[in-house]
C-alpha positions in Angstrom: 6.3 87.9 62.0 8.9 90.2 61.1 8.8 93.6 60.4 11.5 95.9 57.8 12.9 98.8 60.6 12.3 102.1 59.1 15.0 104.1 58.3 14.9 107.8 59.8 16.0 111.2 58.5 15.3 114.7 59.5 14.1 116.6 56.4 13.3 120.3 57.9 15.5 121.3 60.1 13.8 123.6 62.6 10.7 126.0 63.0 11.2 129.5 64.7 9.0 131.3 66.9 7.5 135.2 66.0 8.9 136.0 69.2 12.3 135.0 69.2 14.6 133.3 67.1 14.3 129.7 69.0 14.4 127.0 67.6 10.9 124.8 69.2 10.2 122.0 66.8 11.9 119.9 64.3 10.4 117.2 61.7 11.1 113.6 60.8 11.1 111.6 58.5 11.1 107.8 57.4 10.6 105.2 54.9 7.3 103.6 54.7 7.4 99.6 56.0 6.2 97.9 52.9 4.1 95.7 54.2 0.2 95.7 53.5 -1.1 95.6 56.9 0.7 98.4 58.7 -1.3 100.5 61.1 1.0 103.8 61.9 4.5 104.2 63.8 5.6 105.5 67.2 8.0 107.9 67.4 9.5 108.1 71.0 11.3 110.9 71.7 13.8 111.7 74.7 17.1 114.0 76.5 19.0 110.3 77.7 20.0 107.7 74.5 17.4 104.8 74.9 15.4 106.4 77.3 12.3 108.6 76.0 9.8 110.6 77.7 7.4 110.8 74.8 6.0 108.6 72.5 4.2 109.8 69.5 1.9 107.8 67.7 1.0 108.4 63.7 -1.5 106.9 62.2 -1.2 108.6 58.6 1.9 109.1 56.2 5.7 108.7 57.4 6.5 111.8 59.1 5.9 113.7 62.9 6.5 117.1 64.0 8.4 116.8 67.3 7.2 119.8 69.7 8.0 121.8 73.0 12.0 121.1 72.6 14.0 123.2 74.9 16.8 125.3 73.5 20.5 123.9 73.8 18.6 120.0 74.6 20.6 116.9 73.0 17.6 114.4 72.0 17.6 111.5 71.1 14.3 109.6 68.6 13.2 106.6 67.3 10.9 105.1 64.7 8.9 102.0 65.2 6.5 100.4 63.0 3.1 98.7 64.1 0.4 96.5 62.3 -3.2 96.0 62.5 -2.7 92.8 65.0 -1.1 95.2 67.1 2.5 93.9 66.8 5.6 96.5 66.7 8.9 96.5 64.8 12.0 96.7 66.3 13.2 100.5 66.8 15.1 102.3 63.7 18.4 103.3 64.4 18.5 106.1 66.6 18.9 109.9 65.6 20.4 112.6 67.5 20.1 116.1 67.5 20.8 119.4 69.3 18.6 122.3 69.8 19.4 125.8 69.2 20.5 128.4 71.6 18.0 130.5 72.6 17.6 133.9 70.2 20.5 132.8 67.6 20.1 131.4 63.9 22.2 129.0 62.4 23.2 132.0 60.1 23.6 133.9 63.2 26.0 131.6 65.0 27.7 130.6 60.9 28.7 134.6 60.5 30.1 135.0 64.0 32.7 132.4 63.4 33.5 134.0 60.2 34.0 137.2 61.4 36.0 135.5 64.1 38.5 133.8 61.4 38.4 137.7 59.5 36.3 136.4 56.4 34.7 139.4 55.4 32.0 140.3 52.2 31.4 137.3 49.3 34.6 135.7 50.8 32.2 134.9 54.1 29.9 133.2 52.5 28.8 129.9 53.4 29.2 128.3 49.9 32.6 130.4 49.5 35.4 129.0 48.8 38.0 132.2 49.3 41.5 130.0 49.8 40.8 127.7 46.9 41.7 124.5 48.2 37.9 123.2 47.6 37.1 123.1 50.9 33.9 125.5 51.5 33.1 127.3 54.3 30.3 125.9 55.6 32.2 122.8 55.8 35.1 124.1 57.5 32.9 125.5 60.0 30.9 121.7 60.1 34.3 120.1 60.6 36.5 122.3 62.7 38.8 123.3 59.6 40.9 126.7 59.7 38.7 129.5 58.2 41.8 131.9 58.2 43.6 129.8 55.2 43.9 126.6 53.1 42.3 123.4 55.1 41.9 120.4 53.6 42.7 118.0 56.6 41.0 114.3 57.2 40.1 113.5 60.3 41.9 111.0 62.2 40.2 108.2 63.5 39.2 107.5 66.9 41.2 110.7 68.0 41.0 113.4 65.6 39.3 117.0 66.7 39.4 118.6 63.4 39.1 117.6 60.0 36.9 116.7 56.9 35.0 113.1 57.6 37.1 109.4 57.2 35.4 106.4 55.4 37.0 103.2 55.2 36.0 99.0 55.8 36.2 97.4 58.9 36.5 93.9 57.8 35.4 91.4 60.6 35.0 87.2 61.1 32.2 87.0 59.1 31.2 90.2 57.8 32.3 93.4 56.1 31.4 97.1 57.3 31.7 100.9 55.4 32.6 103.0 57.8 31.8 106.9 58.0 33.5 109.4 61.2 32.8 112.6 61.0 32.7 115.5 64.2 29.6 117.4 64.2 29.4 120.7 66.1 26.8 121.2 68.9 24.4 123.6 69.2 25.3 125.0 65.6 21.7 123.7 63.9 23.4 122.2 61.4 21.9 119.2 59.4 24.6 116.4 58.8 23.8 113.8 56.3 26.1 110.8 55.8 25.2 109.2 52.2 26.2 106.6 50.0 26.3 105.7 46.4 27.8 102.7 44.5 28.9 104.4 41.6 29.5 108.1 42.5 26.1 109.3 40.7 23.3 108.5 42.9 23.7 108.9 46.3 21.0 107.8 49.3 20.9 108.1 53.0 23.5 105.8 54.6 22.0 103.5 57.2 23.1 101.0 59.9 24.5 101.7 63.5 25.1 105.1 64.3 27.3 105.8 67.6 27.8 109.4 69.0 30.8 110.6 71.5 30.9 114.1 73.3 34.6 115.4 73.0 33.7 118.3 74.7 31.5 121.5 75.2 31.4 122.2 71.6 32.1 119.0 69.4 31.0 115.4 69.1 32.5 113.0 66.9 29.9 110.5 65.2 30.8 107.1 63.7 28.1 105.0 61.3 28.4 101.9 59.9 26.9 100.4 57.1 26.8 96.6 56.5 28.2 95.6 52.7 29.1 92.6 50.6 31.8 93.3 48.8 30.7 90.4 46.3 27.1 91.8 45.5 28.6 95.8 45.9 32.2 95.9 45.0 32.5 99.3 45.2 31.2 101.7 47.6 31.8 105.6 47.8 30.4 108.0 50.7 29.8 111.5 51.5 28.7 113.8 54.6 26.2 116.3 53.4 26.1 119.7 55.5 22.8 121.8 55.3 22.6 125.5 56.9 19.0 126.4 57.8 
């Protein structure tokens, strides 16, 4: 028997204490198997890529609340579905994310590197755009882009440290895959969402294998790839969407 793998996505980003502005908890989120006969999912949760300490069952709906994270923590999560005869799926592609420092926002950590690059009133915004070149704040911040003038910079492949993310097919022996690299900043709380959308209207959430590099302290650089048949899907356009909490 075979099971569809369900495809994950973190919908709310973060909870914060009363105490302190730490971030302790994020929720996921995934596509219901649509088979008849499934019984819940595990979601296993750990710090090392494959390797997780938890593993939290849910018997009802297609989401978890994912606890007791420590602040500044890389995880690392997967979904798998099971049925009532007590067989599992194959895990869902695996999702990454980085926890907060302890006592900062988002926001918080957002308006220092403005101030840093001397944006100051509106023009620090994160949905300003205060050298015209339609490159926004927020996503100069989200992709290491100059904040002190016009930035509208691609990211090179395979060796870029700045720049706005790089899609392009990687066309194999027998098969044909859209490709999506992008840096992501650590420890920033940011929400990075690679989509896709066959006719530049309707966009959904671009799955397939995701692979994650550290560059250093402060950056990663994150490649996914997506599976297409240029016969059946001719045309394929994709986007990186870039949430502040």
């Amino acid at each position: 028997m075979f099971f569809n793998v369900p495809a994950v996505v973190f919908y709310c980003l973060s909870s914060v204490s009363q105490a302190a502005f730490c971030e302790i908890s994020r929720t996921l989120a995934w596509n219901a198997n649509p088979e008849t006969d499934i019984a819940g999912y595990k979601v296993s949760l750990g710090t090392s890529s494959g390797i997780y300490q938890t593993v939290q069952t849910v018997v009802s709906g297609n989401s978890a609340v994912l606890t007791g994270l420590s602040p500044e923590t890389t995880y690392y999560c997967s979904v798998q579905a099971y049925n009532t005869s007590g067989l599992t799926s194959v895990m869902s592609v695996e999702i990454t994310f980085i926890t907060l420092p302890e006592e900062s926002t988002p926001a918080e950590i957002f308006a220092t590197w403005a101030a840093v690059g001397g944006l100051t009133g509106s023009s620090a915004a994160a949905d300003a755009i205060p050298y015209h070149d339609g490159v926004s704040n927020l996503l100069k911040y989200a992709f290491n882009l100059d904040a002190s003038g016009p930035d509208v910079r691609v990211l090179e492949t395979g060796a870029g440290t700045a720049g706005l993310p790089s899609f392009s097919l990687e066309r194999g022996i027998s098969q044909v895959t859209f490709k999506v690299e992008f840096l992501r900043r650590k420890g920033s709380g940011l929400f990075y969402q690679p989509k896709v959308s066959t006719n530049l209207i309707a966009y959904e959430m671009m799955t397939g294998t995701s692979t994650v590099t550290s560059i250093d302290d402060e950056w990663e650089r994150v490649i996914v790839r997506k599976p297409c048949d240029p016969a059946t899907t001719p045309r394929m356009f994709g986007t990186v969407e870039v949430f502040l909490p």
